[in-house]
N, C-alpha and C positions, 0 to 999 in steps of 0.2 A: 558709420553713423549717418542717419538719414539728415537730408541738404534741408538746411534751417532758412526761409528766407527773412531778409533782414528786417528790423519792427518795420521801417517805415513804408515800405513797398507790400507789407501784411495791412498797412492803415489803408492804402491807396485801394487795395482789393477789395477789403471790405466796404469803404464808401461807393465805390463805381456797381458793385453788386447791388445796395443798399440802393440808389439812382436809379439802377433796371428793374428792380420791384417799382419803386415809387412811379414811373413809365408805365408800367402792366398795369398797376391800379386804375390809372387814370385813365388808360384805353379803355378797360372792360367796365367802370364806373360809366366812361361817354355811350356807350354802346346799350347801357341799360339808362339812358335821359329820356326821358318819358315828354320833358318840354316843347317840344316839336309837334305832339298828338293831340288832334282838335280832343275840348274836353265835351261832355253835355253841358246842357243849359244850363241846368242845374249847381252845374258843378264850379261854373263861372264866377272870377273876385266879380263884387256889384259893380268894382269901377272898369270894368270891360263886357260890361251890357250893351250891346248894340241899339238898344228901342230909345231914339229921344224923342223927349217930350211923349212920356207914357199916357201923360191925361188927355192928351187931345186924342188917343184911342178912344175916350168916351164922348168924344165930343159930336156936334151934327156932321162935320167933314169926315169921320170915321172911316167912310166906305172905299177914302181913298188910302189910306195906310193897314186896312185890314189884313192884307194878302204880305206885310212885313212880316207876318208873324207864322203864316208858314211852315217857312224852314226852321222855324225854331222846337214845333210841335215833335213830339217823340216820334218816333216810326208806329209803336202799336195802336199811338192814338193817330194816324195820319190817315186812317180809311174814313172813320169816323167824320175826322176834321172837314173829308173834305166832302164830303155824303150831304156833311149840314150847317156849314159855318155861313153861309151866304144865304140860309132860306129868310134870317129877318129882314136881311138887305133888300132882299125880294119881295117883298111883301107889298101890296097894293090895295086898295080903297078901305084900309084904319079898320080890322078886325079886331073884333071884342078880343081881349087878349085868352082868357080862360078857353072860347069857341077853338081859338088854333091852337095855342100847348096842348088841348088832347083828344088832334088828331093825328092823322099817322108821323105828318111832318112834326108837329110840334112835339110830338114822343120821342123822334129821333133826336130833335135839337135839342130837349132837357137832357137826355142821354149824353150827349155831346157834353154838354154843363157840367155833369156830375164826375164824368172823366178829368174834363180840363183842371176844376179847381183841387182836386185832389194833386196834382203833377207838379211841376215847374214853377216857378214864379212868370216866367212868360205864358208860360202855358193857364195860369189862373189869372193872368191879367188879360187875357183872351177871352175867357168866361167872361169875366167882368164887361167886357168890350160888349158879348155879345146880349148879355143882359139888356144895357142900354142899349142898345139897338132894339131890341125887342121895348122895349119903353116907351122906344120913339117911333114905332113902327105899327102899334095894336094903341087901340081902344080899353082905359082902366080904367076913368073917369067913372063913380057910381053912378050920377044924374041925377034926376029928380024922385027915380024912384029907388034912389038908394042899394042899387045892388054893388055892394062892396066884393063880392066877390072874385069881381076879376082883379080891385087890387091886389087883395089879399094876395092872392098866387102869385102876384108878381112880389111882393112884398116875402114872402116866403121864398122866391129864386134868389133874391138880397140877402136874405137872413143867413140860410145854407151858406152861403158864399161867406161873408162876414164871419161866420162860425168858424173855418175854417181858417180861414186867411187873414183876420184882423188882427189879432196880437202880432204876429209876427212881422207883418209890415211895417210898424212902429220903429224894427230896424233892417230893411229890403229897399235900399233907393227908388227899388221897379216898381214895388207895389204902395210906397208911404199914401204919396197925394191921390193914387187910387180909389186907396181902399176909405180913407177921408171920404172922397166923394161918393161913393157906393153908400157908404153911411147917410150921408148927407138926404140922397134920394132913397134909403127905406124910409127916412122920418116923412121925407116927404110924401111917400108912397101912402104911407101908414096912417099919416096925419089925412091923410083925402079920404083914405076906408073909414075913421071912427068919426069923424065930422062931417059923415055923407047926409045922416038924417037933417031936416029944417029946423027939428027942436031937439037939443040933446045931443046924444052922441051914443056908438055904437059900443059898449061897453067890453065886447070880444075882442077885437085886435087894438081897443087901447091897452087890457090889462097883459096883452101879450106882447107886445111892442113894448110897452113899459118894465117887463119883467127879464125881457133880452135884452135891451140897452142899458138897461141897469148893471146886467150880469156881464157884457161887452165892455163897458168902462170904469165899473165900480163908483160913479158920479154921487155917489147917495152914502157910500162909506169908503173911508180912506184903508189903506192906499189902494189910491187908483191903479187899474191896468194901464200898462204899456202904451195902450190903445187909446186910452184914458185922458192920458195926457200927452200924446199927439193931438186928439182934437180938441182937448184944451188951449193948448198951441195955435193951432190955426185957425180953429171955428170959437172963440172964450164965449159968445151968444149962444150958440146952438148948446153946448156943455150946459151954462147956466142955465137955461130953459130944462134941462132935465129934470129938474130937482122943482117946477111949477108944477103942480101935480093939478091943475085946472085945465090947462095946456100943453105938457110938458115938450112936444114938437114944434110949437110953431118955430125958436129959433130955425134949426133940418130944412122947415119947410121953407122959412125965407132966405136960407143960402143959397138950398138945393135951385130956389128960382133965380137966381144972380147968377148961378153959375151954368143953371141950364133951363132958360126959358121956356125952350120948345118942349120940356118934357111935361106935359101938359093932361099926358091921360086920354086926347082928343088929337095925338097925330099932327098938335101944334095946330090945328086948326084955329 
């Protein structure tokens, strides 16, 4: 008769066998951990975002925290990035803003724009960045004889941007108080093209301004976007003024100036 071994020394086998699987598992589990491998930007929890204080990217000191953002830019956008991220910073004696967007530089650097806010939450809060730069940098102010046109184009880099990127900021720690302020300076932008005339007003980029910030936060019918009511939240004047249909920017326009003086149209002049 074949050699029977006894139950309890058949339990011992089986548990110590059962122990060297559970062993194998755990090796070949450790060996596929992926937690160790830098992830993208992208890919990042919001609460291990390296950029603090994201808004003072927009701010007049900008030029010194620009080059943070960098290493965060994708690889295919990094030729691009670096071709033309520094041409607004460069900029000297306060050119008409519409004269430079489209020349060769400023073709590159919109190009740059349309890349960045499509990518990353860093990489569209770079746009943003370099927006206002460009704001702060050119000549948009119409003057006395009313040419709204170089706000407009500026007012229309804001919109693209906002179009894209604003609902969602609402919950992106990187881009919340960003994209608020981005808002803040279309109205302001906006508000300077259709109030350029001495009697009146320019009827074009109010009924168009009026038609995308309505569509932007729903202010005019419930429920509000997202977007909505974040800058219900932080701007309740600028919100309110929506729905003024006589003026409906001036709130935009007197935060946008509290918050950024020098953005002036006239290179702070």
């Amino acid at each position: 008769m074949p050699h029977v071994p006894p139950p309890g020394r058949t339990f011992v086998a089986v548990l110590l066998a059962a122990s060297l699987l559970l062993l194998v598992g755990a090796v070949l589990v450790r060996g596929y951990d992926t937690r160790g491998l830098p992830r993208a930007p992208e890919d990042r929890d919001p609460e291990s975002r390296t950029i603090a204080e994201p808004l003072q990217l927009l701010s007049r000191g900008s030029a010194l925290r620009i080059e943070e953002l960098t290493p965060l830019i994708a690889p295919e956008r990094r030729d691009a990035w670096d071709s033309a991220h520094l041409l607004p910073f460069r900029l000297a004696g306060c050119p008409k803003l519409l004269d430079w967007i489209d020349s060769s530089q400023g073709q590159r650097f919109e190009r740059l724009l349309g890349e960045l806010r499509r990518g990353s939450s860093e990489e569209a809060l770079a746009a943003l960045a370099l927006i206002f730069q460009l704001a702060r940098s050119t000549e948009w102010d119409p003057g006395l004889l009313a040419r709204t046109q170089h706000s407009e184009r500026l007012g229309g880099l804001l919109q693209e941007w906002l179009r894209v990127r604003a609902e969602d900021s609402a919950k992106d720690p990187l881009l919340h108080e960003p994209a608020l302020a981005g808002a803040l300076l279309y109205g302001r932008v906006m508000r300077t093209a259709y109030d350029a005339p001495a009697i009146g007003r320019m009827e074009a980029p109010y009924e168009r301004a009026k038609a995308f910030l309505w569509e932007l936060t729903r202010a005019h019918a419930a429920p509000r976007t997202q977007f909505g009511e974040s800058l219900l939240a932080s701007h309740p004047r600028a919100m309110a003024n929506l729905l003024d249909l006589d003026d409906f920017l001036r709130g935009f326009d007197e935060e946008a100036r509290l918050l950024f003086p020098e953005l002036d149209g006239e290179c702070g002049a």
